[in-house]
C-alpha positions as CSV (number, residue, x, y, z in Angstrom):
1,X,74.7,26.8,223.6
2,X,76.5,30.0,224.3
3,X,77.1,30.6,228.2
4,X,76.8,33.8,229.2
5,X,79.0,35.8,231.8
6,X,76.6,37.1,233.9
7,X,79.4,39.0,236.2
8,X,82.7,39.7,234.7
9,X,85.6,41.3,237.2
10,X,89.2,41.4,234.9
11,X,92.3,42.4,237.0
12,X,90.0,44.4,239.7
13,X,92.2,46.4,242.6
14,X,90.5,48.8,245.1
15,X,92.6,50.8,247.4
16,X,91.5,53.2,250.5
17,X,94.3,55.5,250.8
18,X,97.3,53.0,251.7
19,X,94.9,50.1,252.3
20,X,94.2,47.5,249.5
21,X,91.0,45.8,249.9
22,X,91.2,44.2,246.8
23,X,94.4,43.0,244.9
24,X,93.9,42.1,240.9
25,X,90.5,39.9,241.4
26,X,89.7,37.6,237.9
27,X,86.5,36.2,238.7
28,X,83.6,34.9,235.8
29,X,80.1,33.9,236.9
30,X,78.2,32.1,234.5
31,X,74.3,32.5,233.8
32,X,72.0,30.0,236.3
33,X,75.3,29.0,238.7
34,X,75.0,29.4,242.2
35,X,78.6,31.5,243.1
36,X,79.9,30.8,246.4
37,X,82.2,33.5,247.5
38,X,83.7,32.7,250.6
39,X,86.9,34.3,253.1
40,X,87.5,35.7,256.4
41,X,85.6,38.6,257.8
42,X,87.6,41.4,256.1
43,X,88.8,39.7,253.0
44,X,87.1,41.5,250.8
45,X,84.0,40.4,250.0
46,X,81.6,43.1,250.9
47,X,83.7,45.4,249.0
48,X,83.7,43.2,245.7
49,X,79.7,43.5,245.8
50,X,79.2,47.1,246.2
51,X,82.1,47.6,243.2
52,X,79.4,44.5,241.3
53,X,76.3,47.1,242.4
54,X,78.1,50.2,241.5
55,X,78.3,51.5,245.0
56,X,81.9,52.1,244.5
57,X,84.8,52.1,242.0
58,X,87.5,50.1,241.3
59,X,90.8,51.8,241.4
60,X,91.7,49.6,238.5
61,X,90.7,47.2,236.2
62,X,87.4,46.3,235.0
63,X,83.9,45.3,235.8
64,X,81.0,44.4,234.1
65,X,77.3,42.6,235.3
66,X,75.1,41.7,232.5
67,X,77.7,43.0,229.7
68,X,77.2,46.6,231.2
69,X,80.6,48.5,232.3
70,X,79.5,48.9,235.6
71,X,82.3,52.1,236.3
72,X,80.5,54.2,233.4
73,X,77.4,54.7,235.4
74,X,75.0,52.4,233.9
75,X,72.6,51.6,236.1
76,X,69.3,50.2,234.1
77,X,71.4,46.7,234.7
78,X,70.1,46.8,238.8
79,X,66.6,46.0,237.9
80,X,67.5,42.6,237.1
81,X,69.1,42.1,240.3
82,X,68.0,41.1,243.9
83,X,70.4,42.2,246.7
84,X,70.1,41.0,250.4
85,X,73.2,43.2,252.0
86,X,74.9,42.5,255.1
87,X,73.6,44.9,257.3
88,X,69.5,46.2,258.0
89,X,68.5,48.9,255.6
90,X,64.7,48.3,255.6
91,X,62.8,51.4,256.3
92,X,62.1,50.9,260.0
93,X,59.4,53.6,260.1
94,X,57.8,51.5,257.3
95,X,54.9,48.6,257.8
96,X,55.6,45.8,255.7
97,X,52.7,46.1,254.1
98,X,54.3,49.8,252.7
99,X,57.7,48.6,252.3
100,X,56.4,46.2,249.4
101,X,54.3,49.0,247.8
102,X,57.0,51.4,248.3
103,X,59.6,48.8,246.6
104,X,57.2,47.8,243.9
105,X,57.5,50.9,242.6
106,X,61.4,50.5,241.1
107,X,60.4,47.5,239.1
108,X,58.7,46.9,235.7
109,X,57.7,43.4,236.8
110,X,56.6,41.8,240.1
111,X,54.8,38.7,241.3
112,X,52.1,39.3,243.6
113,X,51.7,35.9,244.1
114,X,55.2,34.6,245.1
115,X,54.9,37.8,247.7
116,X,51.9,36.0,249.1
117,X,53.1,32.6,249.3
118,X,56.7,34.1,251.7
119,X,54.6,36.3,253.5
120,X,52.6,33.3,255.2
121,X,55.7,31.0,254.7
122,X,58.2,33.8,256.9
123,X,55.2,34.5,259.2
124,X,55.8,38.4,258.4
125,X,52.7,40.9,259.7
126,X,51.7,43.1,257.3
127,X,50.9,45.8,259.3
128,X,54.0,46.1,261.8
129,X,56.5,48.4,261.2
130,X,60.0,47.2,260.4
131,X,61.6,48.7,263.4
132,X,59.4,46.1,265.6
133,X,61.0,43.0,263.5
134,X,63.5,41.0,264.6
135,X,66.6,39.9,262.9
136,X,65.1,37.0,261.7
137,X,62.2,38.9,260.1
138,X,64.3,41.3,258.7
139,X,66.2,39.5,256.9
140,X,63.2,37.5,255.6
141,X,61.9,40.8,254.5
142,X,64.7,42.1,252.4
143,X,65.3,38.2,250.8
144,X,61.0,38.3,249.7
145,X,61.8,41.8,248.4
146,X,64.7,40.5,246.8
147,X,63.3,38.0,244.9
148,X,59.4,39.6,244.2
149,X,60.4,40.9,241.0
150,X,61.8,37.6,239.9
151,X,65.8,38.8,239.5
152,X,68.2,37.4,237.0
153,X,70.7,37.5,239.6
154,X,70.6,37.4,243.2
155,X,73.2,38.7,245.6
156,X,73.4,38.1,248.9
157,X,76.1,39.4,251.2
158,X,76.4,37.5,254.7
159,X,72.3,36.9,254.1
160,X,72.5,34.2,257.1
161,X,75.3,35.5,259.6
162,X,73.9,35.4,263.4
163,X,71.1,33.6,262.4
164,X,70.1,29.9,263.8
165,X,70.6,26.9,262.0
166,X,66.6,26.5,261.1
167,X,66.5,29.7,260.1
168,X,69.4,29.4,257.8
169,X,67.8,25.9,256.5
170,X,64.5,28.2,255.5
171,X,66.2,30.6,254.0
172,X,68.3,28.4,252.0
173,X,65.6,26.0,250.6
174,X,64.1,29.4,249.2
175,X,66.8,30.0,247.4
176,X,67.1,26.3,245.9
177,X,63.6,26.8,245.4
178,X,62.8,30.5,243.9
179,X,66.5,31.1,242.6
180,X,67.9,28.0,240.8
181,X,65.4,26.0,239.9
182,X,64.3,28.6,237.8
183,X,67.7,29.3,235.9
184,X,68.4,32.3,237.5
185,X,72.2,33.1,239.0
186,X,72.9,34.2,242.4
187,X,76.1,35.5,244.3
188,X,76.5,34.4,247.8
189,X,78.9,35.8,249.7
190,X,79.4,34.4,253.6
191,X,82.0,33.4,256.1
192,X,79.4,30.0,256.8
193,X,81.1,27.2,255.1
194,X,78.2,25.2,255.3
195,X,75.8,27.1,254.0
196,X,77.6,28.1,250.9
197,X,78.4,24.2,250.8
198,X,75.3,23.2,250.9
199,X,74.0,25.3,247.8
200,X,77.1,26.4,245.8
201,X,78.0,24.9,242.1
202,X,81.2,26.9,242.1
203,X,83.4,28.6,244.9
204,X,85.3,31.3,245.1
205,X,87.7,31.7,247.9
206,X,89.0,35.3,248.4
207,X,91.6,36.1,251.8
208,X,93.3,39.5,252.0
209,X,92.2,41.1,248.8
210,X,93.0,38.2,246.8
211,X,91.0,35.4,244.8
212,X,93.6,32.2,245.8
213,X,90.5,29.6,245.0
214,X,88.1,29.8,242.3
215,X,86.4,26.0,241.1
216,X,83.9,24.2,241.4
217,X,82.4,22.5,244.0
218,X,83.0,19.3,242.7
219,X,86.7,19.7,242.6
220,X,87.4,20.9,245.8
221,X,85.7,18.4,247.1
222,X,88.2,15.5,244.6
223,X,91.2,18.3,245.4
224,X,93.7,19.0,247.9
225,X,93.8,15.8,250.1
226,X,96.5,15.8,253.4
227,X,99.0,12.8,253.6
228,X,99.4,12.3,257.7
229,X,103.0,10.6,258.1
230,X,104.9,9.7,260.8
231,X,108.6,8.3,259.3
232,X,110.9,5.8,261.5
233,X,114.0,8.3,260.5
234,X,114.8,11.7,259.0
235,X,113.7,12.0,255.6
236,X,116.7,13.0,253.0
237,X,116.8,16.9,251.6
238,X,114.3,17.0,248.6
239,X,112.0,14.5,249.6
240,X,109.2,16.7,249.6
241,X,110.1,18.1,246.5
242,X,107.3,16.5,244.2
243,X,104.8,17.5,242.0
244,X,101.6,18.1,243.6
245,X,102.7,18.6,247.2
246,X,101.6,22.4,247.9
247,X,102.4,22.3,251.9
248,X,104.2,20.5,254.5
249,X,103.8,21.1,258.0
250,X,106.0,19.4,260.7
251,X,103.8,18.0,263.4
252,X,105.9,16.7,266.4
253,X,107.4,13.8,265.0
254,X,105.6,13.5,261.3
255,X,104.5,15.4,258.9
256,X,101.0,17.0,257.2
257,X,101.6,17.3,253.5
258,X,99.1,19.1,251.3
259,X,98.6,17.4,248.0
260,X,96.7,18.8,245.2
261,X,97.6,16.2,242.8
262,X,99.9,13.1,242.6
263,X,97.8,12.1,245.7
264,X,98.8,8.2,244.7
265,X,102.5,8.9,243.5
266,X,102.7,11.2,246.8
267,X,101.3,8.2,249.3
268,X,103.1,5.4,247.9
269,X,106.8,7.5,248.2
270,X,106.1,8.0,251.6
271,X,104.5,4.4,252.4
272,X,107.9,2.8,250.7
273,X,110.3,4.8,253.5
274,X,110.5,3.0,256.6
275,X,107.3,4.7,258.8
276,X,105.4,4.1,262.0
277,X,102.1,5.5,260.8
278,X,100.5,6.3,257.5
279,X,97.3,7.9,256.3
280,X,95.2,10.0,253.8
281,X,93.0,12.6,255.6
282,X,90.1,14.0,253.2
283,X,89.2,17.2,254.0
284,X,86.3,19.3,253.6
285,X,85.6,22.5,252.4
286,X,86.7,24.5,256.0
287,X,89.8,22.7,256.2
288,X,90.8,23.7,252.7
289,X,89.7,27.6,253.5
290,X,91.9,27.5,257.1
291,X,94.5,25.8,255.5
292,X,94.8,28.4,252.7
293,X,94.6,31.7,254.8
294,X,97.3,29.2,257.1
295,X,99.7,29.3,254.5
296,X,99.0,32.8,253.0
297,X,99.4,34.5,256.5
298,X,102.8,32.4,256.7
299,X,104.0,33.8,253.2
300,X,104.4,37.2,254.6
């Protein structure tokens, strides 16, 4: 079976006068995986989606969704997509009721029914205009209209951020349900670990305009284990110099090391020099994401 590229991004830069937002991005996302693109507020996620939408355009580089070269102007490629964006841009003078209509309109296809079922499952009055939602129901509204005309891909920018953990359950479990079990791809983008954790076969990890993390879920969660040491002596120059040990941090009297690989090589150097305490922390997927904009900010 051949698998498809659904988003391709080759060597993408975007720069605001002096500013680079984004700094040579390689990034693949294959048909029916759930992309988790996480970083810092400001790292450059928002902007990588509008260059995906063909709000903006890169400075350099390439990018394509669905095959289409989205810098050329083509723009048939959007009705296969849903998009949630970070911030409210419903209609507020709209009712619900004519913000569906009124949306129906750009699509060749929609499902009647699947608006049905989330418009009893979110609770959303027809009848009330947007302005009178809360956040909540907002966003509710802009994922139903998302997903109504049954997307190929879904993107969702910061879909969940301010929202309470029930809430971001709900809206979650539709996307497992509606989204993935049905094949189709979606693009999540968020600064809540857990969230993209919880739903995400691949993860992207983007601080300061740059892609430093791209796998999958699978092997972060194998990858980049810590060594906690605590040695009975100074350790000779060039200890540390092994193969797999990507950072080490000197915590009062021991040492954090950062192992990508080796992890068993690594632990069993350190266990045969004289030591008071010795231990393999496992980390999860924050850890990994605060260690890494750790040792970025620390490369400047």
């Amino acid at each position: 079976m051949i698998v498809v590229n659904i988003i391709e991004l080759k060597n993408v830069t975007k720069e605001y006068n002096t500013f680079r937002a984004l700094d040579g991005i390689n990034l693949e996302v294959k048909q029916g995986t759930i992309f988790g693109y996480i970083g810092p507020n400001g790292a450059g996620k928002t902007t990588t989606i509008k260059l995906m939408l063909g709000m903006i355009k890169p400075t350099s580089g390439e990018v394509r969704v669905f095959g289409c070269d989205v810098s050329r102007g083509d723009r048939e490629f959007l009705r296969e997509i849903g998009y949630v964006p970070e911030t409210d841009q419903l209609y507020g003078y709209m009712t619900m009721k004519e913000l569906i209509e009124f949306s129906r309109g750009f699509y060749g296809k929609w499902n009647d029914g699947l608006v049905s079922k989330y418009l009893e499952q979110f609770n959303l009055p027809l009848n009330l205009r947007i302005s009178n939602f809360s956040k909540g129901m907002k966003v509710k509204a802009a994922l139903l209209l998302a997903i109504a005309h049954e997307p190929k891909l879904l993107v969702l920018d910061e879909p969940t951020s301010g929202m309470d953990p029930i809430f971001r359950r709900e809206f979650l479990n539709v996307i497992m349900e509606e989204i993935t079990l049905q094949g189709r791809t979606v693009f999540f983008s968020s600064h809540i670990i857990d969230d993209v954790e919880r739903v995400a076969d691949v993860i992207g990890i983007i601080n300061r305009g740059k892609l430093v993390k791209n796998k999958s879920i699978d092997d972060f969660k194998k990858n980049e284990k810590k060594i906690r040491v605590v040695f009975q002596k100074e350790v000779p120059e060039g200890f540390f110099d092994e193969k797999g040990i990507v950072d080490v941090e000197k915590v009062g009297k021991g040492y954090i090391i950062t192992v990508s690989e080796n992890l068993e090589g690594i632990y069993e150097k350190c266990r045969a020099y004289p030591h008071f305490a010795l231990e393999v922390i496992h980390q999860n997927l924050e850890d990994v994401l605060i260690d890494i904009a750790g040792r970025e900010n620390n490369d400047e």
